[in-house]
N, C-alpha and C positions, 0 to 999 in steps of 0.2 A: 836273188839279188837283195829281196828285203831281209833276207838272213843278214846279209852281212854289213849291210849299213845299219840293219840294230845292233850286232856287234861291236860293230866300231863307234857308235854313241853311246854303249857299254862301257867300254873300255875308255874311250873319255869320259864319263861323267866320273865311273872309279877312279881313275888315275886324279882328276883335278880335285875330288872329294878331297881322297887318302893326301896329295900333298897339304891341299888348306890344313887338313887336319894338322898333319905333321907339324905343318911352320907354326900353326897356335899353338905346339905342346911347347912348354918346357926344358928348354935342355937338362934339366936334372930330374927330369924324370923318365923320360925316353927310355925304356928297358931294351938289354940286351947291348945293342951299338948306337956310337952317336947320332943323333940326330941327323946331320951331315950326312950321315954313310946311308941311313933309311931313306934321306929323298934324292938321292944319285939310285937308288936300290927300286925306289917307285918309279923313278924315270924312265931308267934304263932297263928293268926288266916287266914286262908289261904284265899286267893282272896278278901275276905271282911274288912281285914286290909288293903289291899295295894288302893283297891277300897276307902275306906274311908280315905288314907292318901292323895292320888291323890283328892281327890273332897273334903276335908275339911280340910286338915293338913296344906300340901305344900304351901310353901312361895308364894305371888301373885307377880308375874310380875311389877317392880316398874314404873310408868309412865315416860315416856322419855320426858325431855325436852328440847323446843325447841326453841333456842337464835335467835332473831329476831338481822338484823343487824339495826347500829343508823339511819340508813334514812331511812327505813320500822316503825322505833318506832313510832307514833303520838308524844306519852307521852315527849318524847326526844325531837322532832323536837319542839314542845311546849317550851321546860324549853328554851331549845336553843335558840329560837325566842325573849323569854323574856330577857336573858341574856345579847345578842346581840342587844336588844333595849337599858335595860339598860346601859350599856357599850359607846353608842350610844349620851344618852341623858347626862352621866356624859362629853363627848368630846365635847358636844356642850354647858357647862356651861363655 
């Protein structure tokens, strides 16, 4: 008996997890089908919708990027150099 009432508080806390989740994604970013179709999909089919929204629906994590300051740049410190040559060689015409 206690099998199955942890089950079944399983399968609701999954189920109401996976939709919150869903509703705060994004429609543009929901991969695969839309949004819509993923929470009729966690509704209606129990554990194995929310299972396949979590590992194939839900939006992926977007890559964080990371600002290098201008004297860490090479690329900068380069243009820089040239610049300031330039700059350089017009003062000594």
């Amino acid at each position: 008996m206690r099998f199955v009432i942890l089950s079944l508080v399983a399968w609701v806390v999954l189920t109401v997890f996976t939709t919150v989740f869903a509703l705060s994604a994004k429609a543009n970013e929901v991969r695969v089908l839309a949004k819509w179709i993923w929470l009729l999909i966690i509704v209606f089919v129990p554990v194995i919708g929310s299972l396949l929204y979590i590992t194939i629906g839900r939006p992926l994590p977007k890559p964080q990027t990371t600002q290098i300051a201008p004297d860490d740049d090479p690329e900068f410190l380069r243009r820089l150099a040239e610049k300031l040559k330039e700059e350089d060689d017009k003062k000594d015409e």
